[in-house]
Each structure stands twice: as structure tokens, then as C-alpha cells.
C-alpha positions in Angstrom: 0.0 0.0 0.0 1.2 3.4 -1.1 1.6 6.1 1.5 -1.2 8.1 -0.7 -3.6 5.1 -0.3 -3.1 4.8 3.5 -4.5 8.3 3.7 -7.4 7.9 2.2 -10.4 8.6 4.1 -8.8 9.8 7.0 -10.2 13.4 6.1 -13.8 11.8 6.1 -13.3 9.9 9.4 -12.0 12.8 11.2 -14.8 14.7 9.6 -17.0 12.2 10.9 -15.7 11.8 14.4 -15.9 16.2 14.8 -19.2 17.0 13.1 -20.7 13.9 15.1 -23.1 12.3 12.6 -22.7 11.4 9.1 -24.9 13.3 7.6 -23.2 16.1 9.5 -19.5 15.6 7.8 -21.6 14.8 4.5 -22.4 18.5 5.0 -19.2 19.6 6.2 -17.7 17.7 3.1 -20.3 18.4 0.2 -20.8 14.8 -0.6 -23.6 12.5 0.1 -24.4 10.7 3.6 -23.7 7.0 1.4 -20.2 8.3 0.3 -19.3 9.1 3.9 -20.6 5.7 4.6 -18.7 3.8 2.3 -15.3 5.5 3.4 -16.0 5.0 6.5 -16.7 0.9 5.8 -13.7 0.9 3.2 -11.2 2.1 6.0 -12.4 0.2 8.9 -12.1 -2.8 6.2 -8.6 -1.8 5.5 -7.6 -1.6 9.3 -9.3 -4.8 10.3 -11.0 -2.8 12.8 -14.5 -1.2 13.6 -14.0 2.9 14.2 -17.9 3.5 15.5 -20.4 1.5 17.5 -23.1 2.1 15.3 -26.8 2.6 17.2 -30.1 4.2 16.2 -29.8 6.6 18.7 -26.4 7.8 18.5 -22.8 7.1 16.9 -19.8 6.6 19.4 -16.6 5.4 18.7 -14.7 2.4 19.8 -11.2 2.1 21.4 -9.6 1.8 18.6 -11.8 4.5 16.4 -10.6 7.1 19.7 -6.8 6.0 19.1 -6.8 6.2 15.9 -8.7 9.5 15.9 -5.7 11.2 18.4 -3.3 9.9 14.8 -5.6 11.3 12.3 -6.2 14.8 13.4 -2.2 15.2 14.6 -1.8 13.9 10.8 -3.6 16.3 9.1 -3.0 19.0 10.9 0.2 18.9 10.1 0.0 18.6 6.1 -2.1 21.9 7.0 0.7 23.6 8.3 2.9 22.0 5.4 0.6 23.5 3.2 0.4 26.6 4.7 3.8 27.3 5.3 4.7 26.4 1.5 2.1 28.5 -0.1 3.2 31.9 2.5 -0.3 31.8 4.0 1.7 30.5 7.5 2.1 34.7 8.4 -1.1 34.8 9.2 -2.4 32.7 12.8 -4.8 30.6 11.2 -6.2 26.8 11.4 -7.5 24.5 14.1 -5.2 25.0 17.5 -5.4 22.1 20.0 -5.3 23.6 23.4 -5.4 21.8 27.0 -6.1 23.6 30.2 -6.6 22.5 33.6 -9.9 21.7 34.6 -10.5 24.0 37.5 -8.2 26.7 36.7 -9.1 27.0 33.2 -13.0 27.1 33.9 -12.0 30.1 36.0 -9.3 31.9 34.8 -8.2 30.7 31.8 -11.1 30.0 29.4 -11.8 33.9 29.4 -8.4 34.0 27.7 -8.6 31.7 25.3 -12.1 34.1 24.2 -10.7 37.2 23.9 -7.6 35.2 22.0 -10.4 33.4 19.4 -12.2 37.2 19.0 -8.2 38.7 18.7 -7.8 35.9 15.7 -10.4 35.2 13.9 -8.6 32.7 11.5 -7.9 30.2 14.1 -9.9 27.9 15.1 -9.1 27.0 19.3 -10.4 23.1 19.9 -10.0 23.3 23.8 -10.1 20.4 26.3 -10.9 20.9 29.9 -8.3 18.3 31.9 -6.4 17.2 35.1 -4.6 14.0 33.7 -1.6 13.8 32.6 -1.1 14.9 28.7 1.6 13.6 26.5 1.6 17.0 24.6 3.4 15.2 21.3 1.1 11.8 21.7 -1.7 13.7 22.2 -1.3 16.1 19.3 -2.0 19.0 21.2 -0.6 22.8 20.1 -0.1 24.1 24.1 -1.1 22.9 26.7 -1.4 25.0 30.6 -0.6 23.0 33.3 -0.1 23.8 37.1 2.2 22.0 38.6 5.3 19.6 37.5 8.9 20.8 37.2 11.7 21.8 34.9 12.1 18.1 33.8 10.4 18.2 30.7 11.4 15.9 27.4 13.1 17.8 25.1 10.3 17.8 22.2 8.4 20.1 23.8 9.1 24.0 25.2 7.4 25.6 28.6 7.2 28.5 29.7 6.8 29.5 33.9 4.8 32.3 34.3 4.9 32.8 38.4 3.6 30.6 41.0 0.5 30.4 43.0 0.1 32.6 46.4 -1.7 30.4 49.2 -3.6 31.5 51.8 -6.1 30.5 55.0 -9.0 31.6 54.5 -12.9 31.2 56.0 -16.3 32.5 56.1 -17.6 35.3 57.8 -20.1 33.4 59.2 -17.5 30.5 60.7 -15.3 32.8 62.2 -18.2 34.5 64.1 -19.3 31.4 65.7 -16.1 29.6 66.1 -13.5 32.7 66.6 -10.6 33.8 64.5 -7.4 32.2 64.8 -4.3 34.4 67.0 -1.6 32.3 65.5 -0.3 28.7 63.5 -1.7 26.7 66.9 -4.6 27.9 67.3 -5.1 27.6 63.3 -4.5 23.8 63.7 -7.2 23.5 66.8 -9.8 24.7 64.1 -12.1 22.6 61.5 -10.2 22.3 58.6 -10.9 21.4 55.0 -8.8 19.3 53.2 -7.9 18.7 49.4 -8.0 14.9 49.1 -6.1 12.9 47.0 -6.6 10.1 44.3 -4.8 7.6 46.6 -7.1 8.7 49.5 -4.8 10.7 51.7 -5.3 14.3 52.0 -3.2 17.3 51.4 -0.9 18.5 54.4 -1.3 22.3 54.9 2.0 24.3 54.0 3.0 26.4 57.0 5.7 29.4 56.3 6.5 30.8 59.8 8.6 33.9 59.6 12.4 32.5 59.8 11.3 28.9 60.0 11.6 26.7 56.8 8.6 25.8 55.4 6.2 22.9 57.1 4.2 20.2 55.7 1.4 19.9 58.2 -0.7 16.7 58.4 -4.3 17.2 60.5 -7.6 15.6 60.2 -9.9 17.6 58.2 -13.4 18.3 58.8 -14.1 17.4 55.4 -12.1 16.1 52.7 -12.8 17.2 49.1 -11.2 16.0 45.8 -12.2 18.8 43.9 -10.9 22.5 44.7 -14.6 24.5 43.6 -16.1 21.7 46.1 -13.5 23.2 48.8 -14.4 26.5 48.6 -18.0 25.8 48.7 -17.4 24.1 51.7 -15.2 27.2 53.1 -18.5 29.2 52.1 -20.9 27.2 53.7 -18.8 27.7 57.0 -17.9 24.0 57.8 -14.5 25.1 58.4 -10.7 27.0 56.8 -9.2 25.9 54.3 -5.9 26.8 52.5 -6.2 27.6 48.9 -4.9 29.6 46.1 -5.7 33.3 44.9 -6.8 32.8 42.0 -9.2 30.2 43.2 -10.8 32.6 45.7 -10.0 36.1 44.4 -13.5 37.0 43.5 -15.1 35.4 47.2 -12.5 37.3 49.3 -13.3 40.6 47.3 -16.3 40.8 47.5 -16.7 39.2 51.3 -18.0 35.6 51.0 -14.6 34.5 52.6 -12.9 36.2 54.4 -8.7 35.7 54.3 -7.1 34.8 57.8 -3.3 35.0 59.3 -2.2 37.2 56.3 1.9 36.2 57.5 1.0 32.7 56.8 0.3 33.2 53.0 2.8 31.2 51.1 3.7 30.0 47.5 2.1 27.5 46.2 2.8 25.2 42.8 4.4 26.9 39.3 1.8 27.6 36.2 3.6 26.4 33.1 2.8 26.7 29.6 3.7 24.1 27.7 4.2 23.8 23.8 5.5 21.1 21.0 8.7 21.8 19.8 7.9 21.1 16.4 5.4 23.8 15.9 7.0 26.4 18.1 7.6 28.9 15.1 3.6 28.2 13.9 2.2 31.9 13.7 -0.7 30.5 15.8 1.3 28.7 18.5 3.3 32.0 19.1 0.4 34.2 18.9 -1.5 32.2 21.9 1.9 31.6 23.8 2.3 35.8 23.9 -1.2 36.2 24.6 -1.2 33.6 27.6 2.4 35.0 28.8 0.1 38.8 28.9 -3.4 37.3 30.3 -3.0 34.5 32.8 -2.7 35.7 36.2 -2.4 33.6 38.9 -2.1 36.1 41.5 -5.1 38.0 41.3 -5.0 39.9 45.0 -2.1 40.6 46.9 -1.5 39.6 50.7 -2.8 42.3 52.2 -6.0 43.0 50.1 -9.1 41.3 51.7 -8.2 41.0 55.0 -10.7 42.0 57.6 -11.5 41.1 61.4 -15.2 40.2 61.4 -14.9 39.5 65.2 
């Protein structure tokens, strides 16, 4: 088989796999819903393998149709560039841009970004996953990826960027620290209901403690509750079941504008790095540069400083 024969109806199948239905990528593609259907059968003949559970209700695709998909789009969107790049088009940002963001953080804070980027471009086209697994950024044939977390020990295909660190503080409800007190100092903190971040192993979080001319401290305590999931936390911080220690940007908004209230301001402390993270191989891509300058200008993971929202509601 020729290299120009294995890549027939790859175009169809990712069309397929994107638009969701057939008769949607038989739009998408100006041919008829049969056509699709017939590439589709050809190529799942030619890889001994069946790319879509096929139902009356819906089409979904197989383990192997969602492997082979991650290939296909990485595949063609690199004769894209090709393309573009040979015909001087490649000045221009332009062309479907595979972007993975954390899933809390970007909900928050960076999905706003990657808006005022799509309005800033209109040419590009942003295909943005929502994550908090680990992403092989080259596997996964993703464009840049924003991850918080992880060190400078990354392979040498891809590039990263640090942009700062998070700030974390203690913080709590108006409402709990009239009822329960506010704490004087780091023991008095640790005699209090705390919420915890739990881990997928089942342990918790310790708390970081950064007493002034003491090295920092990683403080085990039973929680009052232990949460998974850091919007879950700060509900729980809101609700008054207890403090919590979490990061600025998290909890910017709530401490401005009084739900929480931010406690033992000397204690606040830095938390883990916000990398961006790009492939190698596409680094010079107008598109790739243009979102890597616009994250290095928009993405703040700071967003109040250590004194601002402190108050002493008791």
C-alpha cells in the first residue's frame, strides 16, 4: 500500500468523528451521507478494525476509532501547516489550534483567555479540552497545553514557559469565624475545622506552614471534610464548615467581595508553578506564538495581593 492510499479517508473519518453524525460531515464535506458511509466501511475494512459503534440513537466510537482518531487529526493537521507554510499563507495565525487547560483553573481563569484570543484571531480555530490528567503533549497532538504543577524536567520535544507561582492563603467564612472565633496564630489555626484537598490515593493534602524565619512545614491534620475537587472546597469554606488553605486565584473573586474572608495574612505562602507548555515542532507556527504571547500577557495567577481582603469580622 502506497503512502497516498493509507491516507485515504482519514479526512472523512476525522470529519465524521468532529461534526458527530454522518450526515453532519456529508455537509461539512459536500458529498452525500452514502459516500461518507462507504469511506468510512472501506477504512475500517482496510484496518481490520470497527472505528464506531453504530446505534439508532447515537454514533460513538470504539477504542480503537478514539486512538486512531488522536493519529488522524495530529496527521492532518500537520500537512495543514505544510501547506500553509509552503504557499506563504503560515504569516497569518490561522487553522484548528489544540489547546489543554486545567480543569478547575481553566474554567476560572483561563477560558476567558482563550475568548478574547479566538475574537483577537479570527482565523484560528481553538479546539479546547478541559483536563487534570496527565497529557503527553506530542502523543496527544496537542498545540499548548497550561498546566499547574510539574517541574523543569520536561522531554526535550516540547518547550514551557513558567509564568509565576500560586500565592496560598487560609481563609474562611464570615459566618464560621463568628461562631467559632478567628485564629491568633499557626496553633490555634491547627485546633480549628479544617478542610482538606484529598487525594486520588485517599490521603489528604498536608497544609504548608511558612512561619517567619522557619523553613517551610508540611502539616498533616484531620480535616473536617475532605474534598477532591478545589470549587467543592471553597463551597465548603463558604458554607462555614470550616478554613481551608487555597490559592488566589481560586478565591479572588469570594475574598473581594466578602464571602470569605482571608485569615493570618503572615502565613500566606507559595504555592505550585503555572507552566505553559508547547510542542517543539510547531514552536515557530504563527498560531502557536500568537497564543503563547497572549497567555504570557493574560494569565494571572495572583489576582490579589496579601494584604487585600483581609478583615476582622470578630
Amino acid at each position: 500500500m502506497t503512502p497516498a492510499e493509507r491516507l485515504k479517508g482519514l479526512e472523512t473519518f476525522v470529519a465524521v468523528v468532529e461534526a458527530g453524525s454522518f450526515t453532519a460531515a456529508a455537509d461539512r464535506l459536500n458529498l452525500t451521507k452514502s459516500a461518507v458511509g462507504k469511506a468510512i466501511a472501506r477504512l475500517e475494512s482496510r484496518l481490520k478494525k470497527p472505528l464506531f459503534e453504530r446505534t439508532t440513537r447515537k454514533l460513538e466510537m470504539t477504542d480503537a476509532g478514539e486512538e486512531f482518531y488522536k493519529v488522524c487529526a495530529r496527521v492532518l493537521d500537520e500537512v495543514e501547516a505544510a501547506e500553509r507554510i509552503l504557499s506563504g499563507e503560515e504569516s497569518i495565525p490561522s487553522g484548528r489550534l489544540r489547546v489543554d487547560l486545567p480543569a478547575t483553573f481553566g474554567r476560572i481563569q483561563a477560558s476567558a483567555s482563550v475568548l478574547t484570543f479566538a475574537e483577537k484571531y479570527p482565523q484560528v480555530i481553538p479546539h479546547v479540552s478541559f483536563t487534570d490528567r496527565f497529557v503527553d503533549v506530542v502523543e496527544d497532538g496537542l498545540d499548548v497545553v497550561v498546566r499547574i504543577g510539574g517541574d523543569d524536567t520536561w522531554p526535550a520535544t516540547v518547550g514551557y514557559k513558567c509564568l509565576g507561582y500560586e500565592e496560598l492563603i487560609f481563609c474562611a467564612s464570615p459566618g464560621y469565624l463568628s461562631a467559632h472565633g478567628q485564629p491568633r496564630d499557626v496553633n490555634d489555626l491547627l485546633n480549628h475545622d479544617i478542610i482538606l484537598y484529598g487525594k486520588a490515593d485517599g490521603s489528604s493534602s498536608p497544609l504548608l506552614i511558612k512561619e517567619e524565619q522557619k523553613p517551610l512545614a508540611r502539616q498533616q491534620v484531620s480535616g473536617r471534610i475532605v474534598l477532591a475537587q478545589a470549587e467543592a472546597q471553597v463551597a465548603a469554606v463558604e458554607r462555614g464548615l470550616g478554613i481551608a488553605q487555597l490559592a488566589t486565584w481560586l478565591v479572588g473573586q469570594q475574598i473581594q467581595d466578602g464571602r470569605l474572608v482571608k485569615i493570618l495574612p503572615q502565613l500566606a505562602t507559595q504555592g505550585l508553578p503555572l507552566h505553559i507548555v508547547w510542542q517543539r515542532s510547531r514552536e515557530h507556527a504563527p498560531k502557536v506564538q500568537a497564543l503563547i504571547s497572549h497567555f504570557e500577557a493574560s494569565l494571572n495567577i495572583r489576582p490579589i495581593t496579601a494584604t487585600e481582603g483581609v478583615s476582622n469580622p470578630v
